[in-house]
ZARO-255822 format. One record per residue: x, y, z of N, C-alpha, C, CB in turn. Coordinates in Angstrom, 3 decimals. Glycine has a CB too. Layout:
REM residues N
+----------+----------+----------+----------+----------+----------+----------+----------+----------+----------+----------+----------+
:      nxx :      nyy :      nzz :     caxx :     cayy :     cazz :      cxx :      cyy :      czz :     cbxx :     cbyy :     cbzz :
+----------+----------+----------+----------+----------+----------+----------+----------+----------+----------+----------+----------+
:        X :        Y :        Z :        X :        Y :        Z :        X :        Y :        Z :        X :        Y :        Z :
...
+----------+----------+----------+----------+----------+----------+----------+----------+----------+----------+----------+----------+
This chain:
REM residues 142
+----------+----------+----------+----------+----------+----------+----------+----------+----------+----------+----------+----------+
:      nxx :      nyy :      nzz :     caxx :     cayy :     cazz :      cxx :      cyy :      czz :     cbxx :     cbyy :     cbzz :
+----------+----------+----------+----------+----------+----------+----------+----------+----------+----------+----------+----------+
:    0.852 :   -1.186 :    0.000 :    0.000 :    0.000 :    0.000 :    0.890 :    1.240 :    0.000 :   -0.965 :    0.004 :    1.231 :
:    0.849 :    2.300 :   -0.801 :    1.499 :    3.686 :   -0.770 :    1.242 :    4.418 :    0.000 :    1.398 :    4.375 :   -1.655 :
:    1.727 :    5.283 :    0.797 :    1.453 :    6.645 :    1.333 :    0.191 :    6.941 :    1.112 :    2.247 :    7.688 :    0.803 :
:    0.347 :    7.466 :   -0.643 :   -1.083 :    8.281 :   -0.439 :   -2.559 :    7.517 :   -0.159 :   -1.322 :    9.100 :   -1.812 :
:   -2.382 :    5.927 :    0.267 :   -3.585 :    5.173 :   -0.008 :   -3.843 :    5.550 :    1.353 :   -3.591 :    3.547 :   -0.522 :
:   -2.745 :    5.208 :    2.274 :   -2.645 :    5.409 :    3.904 :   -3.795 :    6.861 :    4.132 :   -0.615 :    5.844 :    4.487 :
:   -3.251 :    7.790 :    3.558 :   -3.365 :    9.216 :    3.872 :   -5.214 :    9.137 :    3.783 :   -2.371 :   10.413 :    2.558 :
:   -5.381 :    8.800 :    2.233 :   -6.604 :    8.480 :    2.022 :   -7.159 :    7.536 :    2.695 :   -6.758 :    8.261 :    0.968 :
:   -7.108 :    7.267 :    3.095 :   -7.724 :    5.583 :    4.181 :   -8.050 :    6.675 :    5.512 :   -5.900 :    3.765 :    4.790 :
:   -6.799 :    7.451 :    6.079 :   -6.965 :    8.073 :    7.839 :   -7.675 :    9.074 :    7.673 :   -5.589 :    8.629 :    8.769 :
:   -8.620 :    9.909 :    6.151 :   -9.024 :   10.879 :    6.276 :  -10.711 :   10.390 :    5.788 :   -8.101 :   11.932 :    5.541 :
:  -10.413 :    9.249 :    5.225 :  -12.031 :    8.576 :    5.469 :  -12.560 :    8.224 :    6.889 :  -12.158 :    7.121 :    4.715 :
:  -11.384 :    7.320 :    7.128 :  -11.538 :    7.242 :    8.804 :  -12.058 :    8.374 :    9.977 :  -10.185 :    6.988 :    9.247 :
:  -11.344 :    9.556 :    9.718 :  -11.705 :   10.678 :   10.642 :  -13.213 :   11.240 :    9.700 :  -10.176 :   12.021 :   10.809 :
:  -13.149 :   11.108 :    8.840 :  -14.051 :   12.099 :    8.071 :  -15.594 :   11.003 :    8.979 :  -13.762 :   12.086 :    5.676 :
:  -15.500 :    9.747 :    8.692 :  -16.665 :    9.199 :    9.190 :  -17.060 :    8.254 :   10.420 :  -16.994 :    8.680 :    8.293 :
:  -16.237 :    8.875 :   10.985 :  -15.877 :    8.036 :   12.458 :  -16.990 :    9.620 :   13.726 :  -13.091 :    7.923 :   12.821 :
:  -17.561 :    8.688 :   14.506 :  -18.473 :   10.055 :   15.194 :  -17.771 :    9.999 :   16.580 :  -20.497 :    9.844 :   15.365 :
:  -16.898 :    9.760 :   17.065 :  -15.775 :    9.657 :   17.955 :  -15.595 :   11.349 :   18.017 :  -14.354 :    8.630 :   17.308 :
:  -15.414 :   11.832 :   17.600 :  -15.178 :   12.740 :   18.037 :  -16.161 :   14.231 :   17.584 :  -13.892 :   12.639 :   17.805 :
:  -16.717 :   13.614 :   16.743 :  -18.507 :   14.460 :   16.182 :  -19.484 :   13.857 :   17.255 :  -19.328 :   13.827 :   14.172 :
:  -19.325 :   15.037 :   17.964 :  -20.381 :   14.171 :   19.156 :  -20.606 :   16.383 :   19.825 :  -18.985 :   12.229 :   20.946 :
:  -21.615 :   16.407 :   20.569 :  -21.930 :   17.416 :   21.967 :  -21.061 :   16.765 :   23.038 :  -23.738 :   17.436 :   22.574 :
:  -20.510 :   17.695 :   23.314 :  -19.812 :   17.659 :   24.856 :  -21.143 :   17.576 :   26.260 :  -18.743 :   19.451 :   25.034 :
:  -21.160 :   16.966 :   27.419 :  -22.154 :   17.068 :   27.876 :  -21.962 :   18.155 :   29.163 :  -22.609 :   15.741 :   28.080 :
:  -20.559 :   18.731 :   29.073 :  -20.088 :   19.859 :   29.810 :  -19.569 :   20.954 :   29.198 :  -19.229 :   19.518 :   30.599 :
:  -19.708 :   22.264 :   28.626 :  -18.815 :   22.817 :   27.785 :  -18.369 :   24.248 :   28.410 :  -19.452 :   22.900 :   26.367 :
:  -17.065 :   24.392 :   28.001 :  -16.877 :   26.138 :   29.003 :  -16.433 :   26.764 :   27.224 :  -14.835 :   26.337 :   30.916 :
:  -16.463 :   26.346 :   26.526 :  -16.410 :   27.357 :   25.086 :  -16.487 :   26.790 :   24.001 :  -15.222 :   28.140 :   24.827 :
:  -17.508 :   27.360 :   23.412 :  -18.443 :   26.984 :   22.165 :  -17.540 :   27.949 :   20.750 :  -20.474 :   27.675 :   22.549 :
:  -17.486 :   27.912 :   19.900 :  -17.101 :   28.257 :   18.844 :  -17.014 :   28.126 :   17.431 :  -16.565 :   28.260 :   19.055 :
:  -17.694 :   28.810 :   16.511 :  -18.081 :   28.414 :   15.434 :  -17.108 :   28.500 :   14.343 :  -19.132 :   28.998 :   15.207 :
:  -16.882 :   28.094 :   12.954 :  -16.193 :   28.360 :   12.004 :  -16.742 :   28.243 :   10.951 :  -15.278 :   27.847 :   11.994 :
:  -16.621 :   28.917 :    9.710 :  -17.163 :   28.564 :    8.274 :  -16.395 :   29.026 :    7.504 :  -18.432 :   28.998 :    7.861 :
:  -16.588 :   28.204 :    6.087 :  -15.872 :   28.134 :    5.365 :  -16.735 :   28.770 :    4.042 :  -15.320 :   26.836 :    5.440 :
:  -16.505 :   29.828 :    3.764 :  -17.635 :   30.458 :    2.425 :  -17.381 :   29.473 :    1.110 :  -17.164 :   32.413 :    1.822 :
:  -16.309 :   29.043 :    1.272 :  -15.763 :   29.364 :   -0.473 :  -16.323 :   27.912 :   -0.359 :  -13.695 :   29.799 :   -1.169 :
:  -16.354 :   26.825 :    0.829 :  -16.653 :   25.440 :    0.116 :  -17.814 :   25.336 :    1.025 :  -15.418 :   24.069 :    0.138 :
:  -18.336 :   25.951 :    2.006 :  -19.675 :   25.939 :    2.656 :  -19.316 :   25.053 :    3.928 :  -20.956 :   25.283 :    1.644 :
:  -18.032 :   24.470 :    4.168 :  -17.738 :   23.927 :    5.173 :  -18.149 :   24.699 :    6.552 :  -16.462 :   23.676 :    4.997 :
:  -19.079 :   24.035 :    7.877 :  -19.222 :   24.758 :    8.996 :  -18.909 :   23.556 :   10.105 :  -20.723 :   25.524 :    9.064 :
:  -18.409 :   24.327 :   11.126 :  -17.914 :   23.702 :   12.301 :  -18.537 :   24.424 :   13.691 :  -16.295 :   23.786 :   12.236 :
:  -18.534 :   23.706 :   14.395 :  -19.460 :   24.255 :   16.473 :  -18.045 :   23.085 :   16.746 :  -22.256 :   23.338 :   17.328 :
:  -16.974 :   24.055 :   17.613 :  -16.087 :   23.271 :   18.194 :  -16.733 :   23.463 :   19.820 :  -14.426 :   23.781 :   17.841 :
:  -16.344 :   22.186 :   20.479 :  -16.883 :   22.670 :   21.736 :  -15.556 :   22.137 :   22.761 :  -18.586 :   21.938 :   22.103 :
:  -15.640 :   22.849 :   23.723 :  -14.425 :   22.299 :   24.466 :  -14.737 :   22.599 :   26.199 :  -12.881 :   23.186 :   23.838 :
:  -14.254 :   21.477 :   26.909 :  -14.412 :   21.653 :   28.205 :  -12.957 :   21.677 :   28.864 :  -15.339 :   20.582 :   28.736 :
:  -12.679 :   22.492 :   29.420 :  -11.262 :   22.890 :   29.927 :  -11.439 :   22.471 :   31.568 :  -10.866 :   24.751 :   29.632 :
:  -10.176 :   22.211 :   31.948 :  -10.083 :   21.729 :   33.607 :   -8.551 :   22.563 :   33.660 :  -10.037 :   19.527 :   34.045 :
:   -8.729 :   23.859 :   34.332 :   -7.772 :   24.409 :   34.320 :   -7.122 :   25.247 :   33.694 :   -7.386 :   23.924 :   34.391 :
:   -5.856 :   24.590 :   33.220 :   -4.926 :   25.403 :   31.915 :   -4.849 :   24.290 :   30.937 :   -3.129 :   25.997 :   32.342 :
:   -5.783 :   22.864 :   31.131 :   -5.857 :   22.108 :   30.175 :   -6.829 :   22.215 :   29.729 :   -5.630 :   21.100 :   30.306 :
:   -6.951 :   21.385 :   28.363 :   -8.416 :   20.882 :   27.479 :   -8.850 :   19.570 :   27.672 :   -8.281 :   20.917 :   25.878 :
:   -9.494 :   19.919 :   28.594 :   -9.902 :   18.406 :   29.289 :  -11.147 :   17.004 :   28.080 :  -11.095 :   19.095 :   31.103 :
:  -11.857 :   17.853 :   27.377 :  -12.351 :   17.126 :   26.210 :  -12.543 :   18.334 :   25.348 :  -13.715 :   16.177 :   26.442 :
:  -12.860 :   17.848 :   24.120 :  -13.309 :   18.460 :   22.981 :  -14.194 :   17.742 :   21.771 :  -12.176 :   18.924 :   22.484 :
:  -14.766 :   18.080 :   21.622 :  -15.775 :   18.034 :   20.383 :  -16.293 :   18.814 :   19.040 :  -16.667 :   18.003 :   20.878 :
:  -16.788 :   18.030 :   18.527 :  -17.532 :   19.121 :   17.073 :  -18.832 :   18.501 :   16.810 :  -16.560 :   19.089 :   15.295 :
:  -19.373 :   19.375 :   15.963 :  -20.966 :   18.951 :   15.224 :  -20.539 :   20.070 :   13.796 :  -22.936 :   19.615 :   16.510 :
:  -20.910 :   19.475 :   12.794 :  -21.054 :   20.448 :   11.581 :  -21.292 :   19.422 :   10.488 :  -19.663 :   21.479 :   11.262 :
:  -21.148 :   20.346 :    9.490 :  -21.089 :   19.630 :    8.039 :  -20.137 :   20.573 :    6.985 :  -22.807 :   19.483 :    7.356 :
:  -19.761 :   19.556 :    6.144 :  -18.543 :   19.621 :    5.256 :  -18.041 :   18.647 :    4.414 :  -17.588 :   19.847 :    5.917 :
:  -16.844 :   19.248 :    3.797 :  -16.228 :   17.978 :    3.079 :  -15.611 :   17.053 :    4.017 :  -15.131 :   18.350 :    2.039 :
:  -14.599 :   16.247 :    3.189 :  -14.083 :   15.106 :    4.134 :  -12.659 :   15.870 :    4.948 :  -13.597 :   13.505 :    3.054 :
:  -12.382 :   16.598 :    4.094 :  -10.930 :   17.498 :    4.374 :  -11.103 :   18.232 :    5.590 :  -10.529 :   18.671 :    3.162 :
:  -12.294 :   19.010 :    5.715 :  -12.406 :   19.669 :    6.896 :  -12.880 :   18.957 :    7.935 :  -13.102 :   20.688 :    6.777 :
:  -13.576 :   17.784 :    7.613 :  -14.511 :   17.040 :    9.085 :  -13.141 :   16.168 :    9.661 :  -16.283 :   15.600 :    8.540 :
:  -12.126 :   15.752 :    8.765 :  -11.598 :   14.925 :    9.047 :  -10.023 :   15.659 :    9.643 :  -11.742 :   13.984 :    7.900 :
:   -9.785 :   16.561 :    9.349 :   -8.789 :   17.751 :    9.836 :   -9.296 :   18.251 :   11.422 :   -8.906 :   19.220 :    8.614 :
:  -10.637 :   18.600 :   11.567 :  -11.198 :   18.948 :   12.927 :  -10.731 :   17.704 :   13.650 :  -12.901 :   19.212 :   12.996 :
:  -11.341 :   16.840 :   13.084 :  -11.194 :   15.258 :   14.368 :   -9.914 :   15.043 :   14.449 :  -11.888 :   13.524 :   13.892 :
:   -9.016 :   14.917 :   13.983 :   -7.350 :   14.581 :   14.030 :   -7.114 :   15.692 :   15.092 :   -6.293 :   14.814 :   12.357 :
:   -7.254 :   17.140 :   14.742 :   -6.890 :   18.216 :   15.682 :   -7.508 :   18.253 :   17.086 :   -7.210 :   19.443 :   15.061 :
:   -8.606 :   17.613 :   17.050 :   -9.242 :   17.007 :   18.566 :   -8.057 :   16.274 :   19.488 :  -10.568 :   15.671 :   18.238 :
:   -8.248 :   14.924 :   18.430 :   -7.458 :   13.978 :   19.340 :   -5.777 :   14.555 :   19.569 :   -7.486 :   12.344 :   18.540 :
:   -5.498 :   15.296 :   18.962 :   -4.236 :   16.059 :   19.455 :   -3.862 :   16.483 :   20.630 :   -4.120 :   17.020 :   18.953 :
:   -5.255 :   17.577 :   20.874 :   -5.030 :   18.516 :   21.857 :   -5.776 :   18.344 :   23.226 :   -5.347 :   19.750 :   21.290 :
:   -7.078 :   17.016 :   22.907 :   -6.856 :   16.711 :   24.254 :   -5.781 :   16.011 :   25.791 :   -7.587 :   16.270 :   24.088 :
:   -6.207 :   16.687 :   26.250 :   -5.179 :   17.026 :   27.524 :   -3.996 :   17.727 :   27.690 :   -4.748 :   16.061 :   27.971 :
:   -3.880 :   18.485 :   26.574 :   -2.825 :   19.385 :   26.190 :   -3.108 :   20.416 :   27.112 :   -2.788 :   19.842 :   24.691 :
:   -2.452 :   21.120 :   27.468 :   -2.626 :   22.677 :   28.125 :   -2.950 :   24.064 :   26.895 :   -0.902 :   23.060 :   29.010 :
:   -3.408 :   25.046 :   27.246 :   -3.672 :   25.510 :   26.826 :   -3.052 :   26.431 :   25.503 :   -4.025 :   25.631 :   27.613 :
:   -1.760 :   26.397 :   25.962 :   -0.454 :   27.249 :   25.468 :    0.192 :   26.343 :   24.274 :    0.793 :   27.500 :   26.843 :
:   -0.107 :   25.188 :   24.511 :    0.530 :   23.701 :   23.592 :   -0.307 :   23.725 :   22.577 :    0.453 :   22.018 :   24.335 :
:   -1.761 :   23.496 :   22.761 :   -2.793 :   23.635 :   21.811 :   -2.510 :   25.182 :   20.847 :   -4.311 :   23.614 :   22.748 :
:   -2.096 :   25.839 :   21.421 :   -1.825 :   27.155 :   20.512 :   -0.645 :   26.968 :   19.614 :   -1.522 :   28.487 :   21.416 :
:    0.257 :   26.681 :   20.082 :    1.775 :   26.217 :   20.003 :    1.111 :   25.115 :   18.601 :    2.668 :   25.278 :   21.871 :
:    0.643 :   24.065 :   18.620 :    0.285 :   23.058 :   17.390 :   -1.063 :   23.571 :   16.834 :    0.118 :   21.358 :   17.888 :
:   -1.483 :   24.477 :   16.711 :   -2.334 :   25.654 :   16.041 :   -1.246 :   26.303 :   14.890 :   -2.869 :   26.966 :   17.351 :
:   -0.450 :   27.143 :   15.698 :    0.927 :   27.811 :   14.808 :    1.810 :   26.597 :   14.433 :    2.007 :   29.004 :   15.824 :
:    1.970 :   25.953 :   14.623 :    3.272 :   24.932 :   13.768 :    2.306 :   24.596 :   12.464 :    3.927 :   23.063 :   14.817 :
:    0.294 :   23.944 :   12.622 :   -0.082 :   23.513 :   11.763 :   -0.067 :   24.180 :   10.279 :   -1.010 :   23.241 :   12.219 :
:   -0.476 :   25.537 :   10.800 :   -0.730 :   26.789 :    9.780 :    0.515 :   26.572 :    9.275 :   -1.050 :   28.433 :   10.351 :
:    1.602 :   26.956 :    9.940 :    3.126 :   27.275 :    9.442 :    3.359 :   26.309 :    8.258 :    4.364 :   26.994 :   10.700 :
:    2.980 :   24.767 :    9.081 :    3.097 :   23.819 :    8.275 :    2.572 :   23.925 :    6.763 :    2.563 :   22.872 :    8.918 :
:    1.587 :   24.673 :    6.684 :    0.200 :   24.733 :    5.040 :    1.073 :   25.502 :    4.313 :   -1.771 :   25.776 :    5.151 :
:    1.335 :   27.016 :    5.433 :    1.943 :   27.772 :    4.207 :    3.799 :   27.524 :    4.031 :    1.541 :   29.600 :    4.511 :
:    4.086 :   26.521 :    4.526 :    5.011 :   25.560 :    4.064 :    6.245 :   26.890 :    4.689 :    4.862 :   24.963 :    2.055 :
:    5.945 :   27.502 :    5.714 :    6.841 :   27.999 :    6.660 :    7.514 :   27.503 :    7.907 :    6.351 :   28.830 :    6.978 :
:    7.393 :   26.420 :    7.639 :    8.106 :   25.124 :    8.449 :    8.009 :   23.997 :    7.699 :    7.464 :   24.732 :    9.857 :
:    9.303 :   23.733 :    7.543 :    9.383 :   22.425 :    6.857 :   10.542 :   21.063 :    7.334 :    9.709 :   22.905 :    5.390 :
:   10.495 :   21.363 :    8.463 :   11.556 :   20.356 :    9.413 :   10.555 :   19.562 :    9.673 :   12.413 :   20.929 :   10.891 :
:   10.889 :   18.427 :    8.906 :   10.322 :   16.825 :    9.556 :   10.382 :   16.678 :   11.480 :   11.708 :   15.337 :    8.780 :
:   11.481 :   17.084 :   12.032 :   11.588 :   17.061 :   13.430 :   11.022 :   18.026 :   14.554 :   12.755 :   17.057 :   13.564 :
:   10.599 :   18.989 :   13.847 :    9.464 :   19.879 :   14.352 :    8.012 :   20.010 :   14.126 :    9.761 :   20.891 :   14.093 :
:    7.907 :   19.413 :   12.693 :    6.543 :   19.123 :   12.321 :    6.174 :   17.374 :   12.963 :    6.453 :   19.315 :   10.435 :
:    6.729 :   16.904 :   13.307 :    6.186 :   15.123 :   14.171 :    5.669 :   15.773 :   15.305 :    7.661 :   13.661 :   14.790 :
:    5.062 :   16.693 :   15.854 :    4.608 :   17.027 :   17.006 :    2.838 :   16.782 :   16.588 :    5.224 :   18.647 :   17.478 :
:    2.631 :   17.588 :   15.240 :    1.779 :   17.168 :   14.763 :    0.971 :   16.311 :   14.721 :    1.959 :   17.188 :   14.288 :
:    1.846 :   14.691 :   14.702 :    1.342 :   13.292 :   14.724 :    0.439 :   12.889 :   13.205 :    0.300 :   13.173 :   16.176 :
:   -1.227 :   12.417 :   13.288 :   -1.642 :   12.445 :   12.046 :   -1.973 :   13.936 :   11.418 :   -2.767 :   11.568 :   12.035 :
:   -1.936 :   14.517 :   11.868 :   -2.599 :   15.918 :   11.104 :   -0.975 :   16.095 :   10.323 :   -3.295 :   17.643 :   12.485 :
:    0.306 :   15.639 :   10.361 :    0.895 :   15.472 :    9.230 :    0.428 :   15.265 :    7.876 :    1.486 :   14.717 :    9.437 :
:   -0.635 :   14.129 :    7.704 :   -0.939 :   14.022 :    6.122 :   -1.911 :   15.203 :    5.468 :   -1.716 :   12.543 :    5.848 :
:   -1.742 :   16.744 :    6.300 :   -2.135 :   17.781 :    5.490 :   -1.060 :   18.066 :    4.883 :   -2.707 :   18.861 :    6.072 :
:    0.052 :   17.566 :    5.090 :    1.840 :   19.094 :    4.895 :    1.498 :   19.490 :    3.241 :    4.468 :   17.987 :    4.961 :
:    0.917 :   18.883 :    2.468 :    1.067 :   19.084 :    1.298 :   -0.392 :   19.312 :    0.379 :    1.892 :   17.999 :    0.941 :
:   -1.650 :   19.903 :    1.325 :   -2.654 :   20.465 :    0.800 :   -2.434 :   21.554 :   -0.103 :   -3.382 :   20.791 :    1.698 :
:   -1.361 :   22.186 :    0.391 :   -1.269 :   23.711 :   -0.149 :   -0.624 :   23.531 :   -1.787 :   -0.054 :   24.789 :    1.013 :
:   -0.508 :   22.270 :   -1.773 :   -1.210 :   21.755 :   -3.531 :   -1.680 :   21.880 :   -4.224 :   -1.692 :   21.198 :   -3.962 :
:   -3.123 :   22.166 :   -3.018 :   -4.402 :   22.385 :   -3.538 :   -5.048 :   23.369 :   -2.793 :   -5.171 :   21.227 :   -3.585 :
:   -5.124 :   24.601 :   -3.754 :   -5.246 :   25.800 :   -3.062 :   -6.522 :   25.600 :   -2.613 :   -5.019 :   27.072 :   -3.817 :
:   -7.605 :   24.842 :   -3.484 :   -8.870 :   25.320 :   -2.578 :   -9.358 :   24.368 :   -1.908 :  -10.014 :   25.870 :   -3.263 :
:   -8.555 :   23.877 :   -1.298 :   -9.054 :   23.011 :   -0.323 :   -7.755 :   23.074 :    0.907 :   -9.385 :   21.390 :   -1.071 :
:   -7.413 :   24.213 :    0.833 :   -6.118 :   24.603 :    2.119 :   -7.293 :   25.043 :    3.098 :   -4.641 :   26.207 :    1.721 :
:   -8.632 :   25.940 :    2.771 :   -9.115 :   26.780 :    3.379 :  -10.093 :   25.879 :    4.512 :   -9.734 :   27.770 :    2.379 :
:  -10.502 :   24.875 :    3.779 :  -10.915 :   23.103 :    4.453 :  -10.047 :   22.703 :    5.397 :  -10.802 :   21.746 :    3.333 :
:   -8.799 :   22.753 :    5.481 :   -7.799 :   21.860 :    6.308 :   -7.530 :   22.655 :    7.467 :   -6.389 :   21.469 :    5.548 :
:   -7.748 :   24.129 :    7.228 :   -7.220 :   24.995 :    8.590 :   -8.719 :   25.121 :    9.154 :   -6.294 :   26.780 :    8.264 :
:   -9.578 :   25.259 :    8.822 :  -11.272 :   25.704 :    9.632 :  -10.589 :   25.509 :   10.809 :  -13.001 :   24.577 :    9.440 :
:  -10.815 :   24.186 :   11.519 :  -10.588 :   23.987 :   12.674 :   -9.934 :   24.575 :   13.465 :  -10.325 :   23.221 :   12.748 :
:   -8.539 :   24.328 :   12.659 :   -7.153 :   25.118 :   13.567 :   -7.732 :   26.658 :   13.918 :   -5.400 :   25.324 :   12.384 :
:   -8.149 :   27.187 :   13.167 :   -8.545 :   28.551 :   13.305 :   -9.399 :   28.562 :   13.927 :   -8.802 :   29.244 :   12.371 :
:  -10.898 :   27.923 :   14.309 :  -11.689 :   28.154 :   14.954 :  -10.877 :   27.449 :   16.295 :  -13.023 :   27.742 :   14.380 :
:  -10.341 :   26.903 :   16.819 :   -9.486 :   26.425 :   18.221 :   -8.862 :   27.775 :   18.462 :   -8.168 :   25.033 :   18.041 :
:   -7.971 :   28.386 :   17.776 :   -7.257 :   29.457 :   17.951 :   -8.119 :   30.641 :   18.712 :   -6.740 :   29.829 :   16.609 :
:   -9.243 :   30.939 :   17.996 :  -10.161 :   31.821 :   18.140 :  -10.764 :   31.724 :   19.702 :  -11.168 :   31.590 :   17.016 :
:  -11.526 :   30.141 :   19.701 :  -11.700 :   29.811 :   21.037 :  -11.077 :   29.753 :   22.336 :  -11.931 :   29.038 :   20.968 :
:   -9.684 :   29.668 :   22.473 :   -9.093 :   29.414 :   23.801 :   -8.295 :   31.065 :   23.614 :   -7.940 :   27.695 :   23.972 :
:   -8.524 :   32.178 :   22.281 :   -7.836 :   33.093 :   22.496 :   -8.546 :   34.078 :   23.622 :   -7.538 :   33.621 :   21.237 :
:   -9.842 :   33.424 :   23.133 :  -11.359 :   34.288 :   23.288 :  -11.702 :   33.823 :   24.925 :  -12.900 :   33.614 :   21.907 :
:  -11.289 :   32.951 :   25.424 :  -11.433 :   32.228 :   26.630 :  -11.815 :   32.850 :   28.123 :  -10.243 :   31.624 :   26.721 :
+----------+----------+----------+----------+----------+----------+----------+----------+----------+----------+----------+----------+
């Protein structure tokens, strides 16, 4: 199996897996995102314990790029602290517009690696960050 079958295989997986498309049944910040150009929308929800992100969730609709980019960026940042989640917010972006390109700084990432090379495809870069940006927004806004 190649790379790109892998890549394609973990973004069906996230895209239709409800693991992490679910309501939080506690939430301390709600936050929305949309995407005009492909109609992609996101409700990130997150329950914090502290200076961590104790769970997180989404509900929306979209392509597979964005549903499946949100859920990878979930399972990232739970239990992360707050400052870390920001910290792999900025490496991800950096990562798109290909302003980081160290393999040993971008593995922090984990799967949200098989975006590094969206910016391929210009219109579907704007799909892969929703999330990151609506997280950013949320714990800036906190």
């Amino acid at each position: 199996m190649d790379l790109s079958n892998i890549y394609t295989q973990l973004i069906m997986e996230h895209n239709n897996s409800t693991r992490n498309k679910r309501h939080l049944e506690e939430i301390d910040r709600v936050e929305k995102g949309h995407n005009p150009s492909c109609g992609d929308e996101i409700q990130l929800e997150i329950k914090f314990d502290g200076d961590y992100i104790r769970d997180a969730a989404f509900t929306g609709t979209g392509c597979a790029i964005s549903q499946a980019s949100t859920s990878i960026m979930i399972d990232l940042i739970k239990g992360k602290r707050k400052a870390e989640a920001l910290e792999l917010v900025n490496t991800f972006i950096s990562m798109i517009k290909k302003d980081i390109t160290d393999d040993e700084e971008l593995e922090k990432l984990e799967d949200a690696l098989i975006f590094k090379n969206i910016s391929n495809m210009p219109a579907r870069v704007k799909c892969a960050v929703l999330a990151w940006h609506t997280l950013n927004e949320a714990i800036k806004s906190e």
